[in-house]
DSSP file (Angstrom, degrees, kcal/mol; ACC not computed):
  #  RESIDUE AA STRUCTURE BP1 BP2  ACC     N-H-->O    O-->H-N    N-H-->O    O-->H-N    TCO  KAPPA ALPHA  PHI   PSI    X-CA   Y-CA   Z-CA
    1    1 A X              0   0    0      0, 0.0     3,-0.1     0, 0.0     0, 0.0   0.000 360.0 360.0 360.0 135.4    0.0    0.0    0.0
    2    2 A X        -     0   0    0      1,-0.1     2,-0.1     3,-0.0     3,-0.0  -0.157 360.0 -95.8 -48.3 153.0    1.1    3.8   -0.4
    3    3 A X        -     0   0    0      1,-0.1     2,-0.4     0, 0.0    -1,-0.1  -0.487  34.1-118.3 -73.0 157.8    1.4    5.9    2.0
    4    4 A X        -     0   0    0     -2,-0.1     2,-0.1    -3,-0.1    -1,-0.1  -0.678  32.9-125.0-110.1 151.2   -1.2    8.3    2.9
    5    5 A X        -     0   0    0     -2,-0.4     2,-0.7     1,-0.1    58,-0.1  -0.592  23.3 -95.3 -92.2 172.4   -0.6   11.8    2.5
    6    6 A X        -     0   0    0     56,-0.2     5,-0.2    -2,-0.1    56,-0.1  -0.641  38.9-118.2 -49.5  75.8   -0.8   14.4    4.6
    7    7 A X     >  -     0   0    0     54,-0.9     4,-1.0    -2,-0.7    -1,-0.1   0.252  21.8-153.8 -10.1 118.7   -4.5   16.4    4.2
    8    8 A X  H  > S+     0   0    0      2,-0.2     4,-1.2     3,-0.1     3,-0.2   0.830  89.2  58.3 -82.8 -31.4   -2.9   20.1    2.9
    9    9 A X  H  > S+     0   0    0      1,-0.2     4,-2.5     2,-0.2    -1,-0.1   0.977 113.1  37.5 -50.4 -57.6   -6.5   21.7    4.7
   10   10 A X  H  > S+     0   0    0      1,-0.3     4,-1.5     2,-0.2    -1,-0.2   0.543 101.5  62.5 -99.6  10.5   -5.8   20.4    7.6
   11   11 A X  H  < S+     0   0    0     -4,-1.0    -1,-0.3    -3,-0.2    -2,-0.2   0.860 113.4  45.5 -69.4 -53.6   -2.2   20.7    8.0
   12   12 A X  H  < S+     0   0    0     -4,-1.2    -2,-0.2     1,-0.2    -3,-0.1   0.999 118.5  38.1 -73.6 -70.0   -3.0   24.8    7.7
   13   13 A X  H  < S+     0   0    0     -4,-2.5    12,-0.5    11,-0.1    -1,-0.2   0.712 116.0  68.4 -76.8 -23.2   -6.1   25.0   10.2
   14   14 A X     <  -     0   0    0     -4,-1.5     2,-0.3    -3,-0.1    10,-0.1  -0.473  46.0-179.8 -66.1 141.0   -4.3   22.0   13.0
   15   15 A X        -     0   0    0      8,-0.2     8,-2.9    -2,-0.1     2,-0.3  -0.913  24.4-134.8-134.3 164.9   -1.6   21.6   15.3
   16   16 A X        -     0   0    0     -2,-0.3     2,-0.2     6,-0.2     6,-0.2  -0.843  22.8-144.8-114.7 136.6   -0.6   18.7   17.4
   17   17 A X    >   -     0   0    0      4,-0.4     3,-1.1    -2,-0.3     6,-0.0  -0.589  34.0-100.3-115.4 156.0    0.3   19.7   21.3
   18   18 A X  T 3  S+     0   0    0     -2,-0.2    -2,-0.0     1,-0.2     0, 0.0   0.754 125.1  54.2 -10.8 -58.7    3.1   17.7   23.0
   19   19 A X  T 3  S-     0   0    0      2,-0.1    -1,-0.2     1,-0.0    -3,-0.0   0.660 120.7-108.1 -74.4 -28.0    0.6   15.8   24.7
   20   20 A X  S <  S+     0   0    0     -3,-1.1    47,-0.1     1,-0.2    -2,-0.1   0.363  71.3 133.7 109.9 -17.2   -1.2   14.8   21.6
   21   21 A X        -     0   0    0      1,-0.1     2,-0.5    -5,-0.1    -4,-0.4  -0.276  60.7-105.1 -80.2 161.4   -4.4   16.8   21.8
   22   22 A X        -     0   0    0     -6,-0.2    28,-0.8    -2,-0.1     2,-0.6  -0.527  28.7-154.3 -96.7 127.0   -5.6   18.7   18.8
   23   23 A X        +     0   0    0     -8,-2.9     2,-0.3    -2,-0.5    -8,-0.2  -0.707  22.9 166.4 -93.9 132.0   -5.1   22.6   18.7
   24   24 A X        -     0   0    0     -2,-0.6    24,-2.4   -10,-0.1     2,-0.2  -0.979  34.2 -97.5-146.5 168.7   -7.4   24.7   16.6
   25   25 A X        -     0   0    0    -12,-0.5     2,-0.2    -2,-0.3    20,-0.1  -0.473  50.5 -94.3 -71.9 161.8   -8.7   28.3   15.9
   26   26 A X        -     0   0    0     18,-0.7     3,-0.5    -2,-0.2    -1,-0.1  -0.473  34.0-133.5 -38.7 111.1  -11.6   29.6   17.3
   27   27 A X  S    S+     0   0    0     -2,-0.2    -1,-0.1     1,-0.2    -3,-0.0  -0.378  90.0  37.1 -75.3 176.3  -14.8   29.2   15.0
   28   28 A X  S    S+     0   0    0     -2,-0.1    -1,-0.2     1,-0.1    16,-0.1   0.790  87.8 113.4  55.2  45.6  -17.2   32.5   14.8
   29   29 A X        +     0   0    0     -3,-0.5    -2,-0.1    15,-0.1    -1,-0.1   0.464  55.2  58.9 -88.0 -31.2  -14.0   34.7   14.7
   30   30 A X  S    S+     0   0    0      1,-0.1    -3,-0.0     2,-0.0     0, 0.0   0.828 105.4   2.3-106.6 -98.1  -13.7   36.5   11.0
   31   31 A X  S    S+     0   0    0      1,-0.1    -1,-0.1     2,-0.1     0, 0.0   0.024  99.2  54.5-137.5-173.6  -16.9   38.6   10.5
   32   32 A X        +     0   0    0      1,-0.1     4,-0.2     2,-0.1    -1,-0.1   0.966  64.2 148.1  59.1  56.4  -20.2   39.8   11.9
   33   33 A X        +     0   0    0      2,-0.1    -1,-0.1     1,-0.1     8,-0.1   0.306  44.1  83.8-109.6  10.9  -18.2   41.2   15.0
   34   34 A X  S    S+     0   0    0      1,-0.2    -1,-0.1     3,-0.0    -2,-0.1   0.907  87.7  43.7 -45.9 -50.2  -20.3   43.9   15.6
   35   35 A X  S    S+     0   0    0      2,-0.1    -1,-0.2    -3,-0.1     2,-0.1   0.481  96.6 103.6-104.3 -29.2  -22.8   42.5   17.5
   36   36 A X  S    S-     0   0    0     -4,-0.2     2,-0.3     1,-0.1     5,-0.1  -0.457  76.5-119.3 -47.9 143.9  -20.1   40.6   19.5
   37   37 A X    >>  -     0   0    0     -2,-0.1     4,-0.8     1,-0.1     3,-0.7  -0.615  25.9-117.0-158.4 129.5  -19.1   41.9   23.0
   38   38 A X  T 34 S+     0   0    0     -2,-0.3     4,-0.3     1,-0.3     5,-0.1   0.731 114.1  59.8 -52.9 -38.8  -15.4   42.9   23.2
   39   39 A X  T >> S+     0   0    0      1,-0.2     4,-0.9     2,-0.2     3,-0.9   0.984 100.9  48.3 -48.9 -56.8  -15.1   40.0   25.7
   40   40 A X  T <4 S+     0   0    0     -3,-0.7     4,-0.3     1,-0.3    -2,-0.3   0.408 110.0  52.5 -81.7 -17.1  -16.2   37.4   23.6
   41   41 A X  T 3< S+     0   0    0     -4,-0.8     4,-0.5     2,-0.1    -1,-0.3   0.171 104.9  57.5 -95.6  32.7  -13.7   38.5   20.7
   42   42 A X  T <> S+     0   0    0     -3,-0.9     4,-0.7    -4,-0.3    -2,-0.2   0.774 108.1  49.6 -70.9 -50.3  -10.9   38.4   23.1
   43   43 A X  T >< S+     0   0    0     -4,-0.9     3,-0.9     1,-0.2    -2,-0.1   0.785  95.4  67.7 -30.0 -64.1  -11.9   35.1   23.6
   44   44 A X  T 34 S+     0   0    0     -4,-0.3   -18,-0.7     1,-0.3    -1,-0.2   0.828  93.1  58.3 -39.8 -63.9  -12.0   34.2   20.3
   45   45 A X  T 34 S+     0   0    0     -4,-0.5     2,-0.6   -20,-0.1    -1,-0.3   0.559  86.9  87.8 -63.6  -9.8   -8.1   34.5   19.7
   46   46 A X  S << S-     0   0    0     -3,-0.9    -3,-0.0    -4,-0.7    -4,-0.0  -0.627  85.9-117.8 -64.3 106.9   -7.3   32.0   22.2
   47   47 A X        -     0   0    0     -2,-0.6     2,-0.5     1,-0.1   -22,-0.2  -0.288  22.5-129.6-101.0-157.6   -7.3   28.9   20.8
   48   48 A X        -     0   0    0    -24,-2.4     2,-0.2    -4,-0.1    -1,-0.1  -0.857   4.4-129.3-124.4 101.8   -9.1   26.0   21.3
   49   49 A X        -     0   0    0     -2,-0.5   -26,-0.2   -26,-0.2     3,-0.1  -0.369  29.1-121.8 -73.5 143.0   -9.0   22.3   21.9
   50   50 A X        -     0   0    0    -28,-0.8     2,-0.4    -2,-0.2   -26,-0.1   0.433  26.9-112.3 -49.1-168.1  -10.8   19.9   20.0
   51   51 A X     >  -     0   0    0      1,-0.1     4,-1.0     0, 0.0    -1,-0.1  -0.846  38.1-110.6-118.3 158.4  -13.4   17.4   21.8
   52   52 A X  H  > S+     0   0    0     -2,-0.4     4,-0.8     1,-0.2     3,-0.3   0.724 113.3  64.4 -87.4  -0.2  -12.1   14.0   21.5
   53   53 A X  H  > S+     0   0    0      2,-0.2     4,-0.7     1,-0.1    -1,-0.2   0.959 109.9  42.8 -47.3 -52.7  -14.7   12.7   19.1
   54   54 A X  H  > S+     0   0    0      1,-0.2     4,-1.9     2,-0.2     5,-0.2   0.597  98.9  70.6 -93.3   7.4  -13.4   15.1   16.8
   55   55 A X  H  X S+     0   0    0     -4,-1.0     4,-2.2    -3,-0.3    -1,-0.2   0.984  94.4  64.2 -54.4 -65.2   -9.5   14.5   17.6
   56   56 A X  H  X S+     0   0    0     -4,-0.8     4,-1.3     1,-0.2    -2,-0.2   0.670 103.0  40.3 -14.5 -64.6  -10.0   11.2   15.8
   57   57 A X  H >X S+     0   0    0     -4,-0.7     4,-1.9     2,-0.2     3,-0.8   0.996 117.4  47.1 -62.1 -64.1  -10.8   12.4   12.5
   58   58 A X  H 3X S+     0   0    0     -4,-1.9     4,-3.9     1,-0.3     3,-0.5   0.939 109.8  50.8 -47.9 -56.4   -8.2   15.4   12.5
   59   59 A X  H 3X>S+     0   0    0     -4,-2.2     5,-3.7     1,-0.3     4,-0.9   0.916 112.1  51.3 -42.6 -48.6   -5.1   13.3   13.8
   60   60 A X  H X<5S+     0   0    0     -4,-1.3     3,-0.5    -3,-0.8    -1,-0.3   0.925 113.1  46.1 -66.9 -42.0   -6.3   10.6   10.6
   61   61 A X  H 3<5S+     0   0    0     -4,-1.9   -54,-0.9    -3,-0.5    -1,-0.3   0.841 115.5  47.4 -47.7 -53.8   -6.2   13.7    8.3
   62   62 A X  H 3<5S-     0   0    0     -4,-3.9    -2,-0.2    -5,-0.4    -1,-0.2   0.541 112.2-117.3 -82.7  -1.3   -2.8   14.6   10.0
   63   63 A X  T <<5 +     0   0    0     -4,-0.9    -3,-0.2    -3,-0.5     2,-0.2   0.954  66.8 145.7  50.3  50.3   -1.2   11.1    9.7
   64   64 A X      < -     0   0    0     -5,-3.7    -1,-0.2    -6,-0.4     2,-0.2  -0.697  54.6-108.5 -88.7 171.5   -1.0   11.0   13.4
   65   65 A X        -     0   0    0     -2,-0.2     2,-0.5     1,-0.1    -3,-0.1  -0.489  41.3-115.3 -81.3 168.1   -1.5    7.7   15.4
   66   66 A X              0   0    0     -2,-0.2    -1,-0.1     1,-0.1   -10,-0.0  -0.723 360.0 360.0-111.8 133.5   -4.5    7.6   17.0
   67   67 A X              0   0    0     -2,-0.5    -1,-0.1   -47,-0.1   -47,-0.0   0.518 360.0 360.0 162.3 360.0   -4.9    7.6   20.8
């Protein structure tokens, strides 16, 4: 069998922490920020780990091992 590559999407929007857990941006960040409360885009720029249901996928996407 080949090898699988590396998703190029999710290479850009992912990182892998030390630990293993999946790093991402913040959805509801880019527009419509009016109406949003100065707090809650502070917030925004932090990011955000994934839930582990959705670790799984990304890590297979990243040609990490899973666990």
């Amino acid at each position: 069998m080949p090898k699988m590559k590396t998703h190029s999407g999710a290479k850009k929007r992912f990182k892998l922490t030390a630990t293993g857990k999946v790093k991402a941006r913040h959805a509801f960040s880019t527009h419509i920020l009016e109406k949003k409360s100065a707090k809650r885009k502070r917030g925004f720029s932090n990011p955000v780990i994934l839930s582990d249901h959705d670790q799984g996928r990304v890590k297979t996407l990243l040609g990490a091992k899973k666990g």
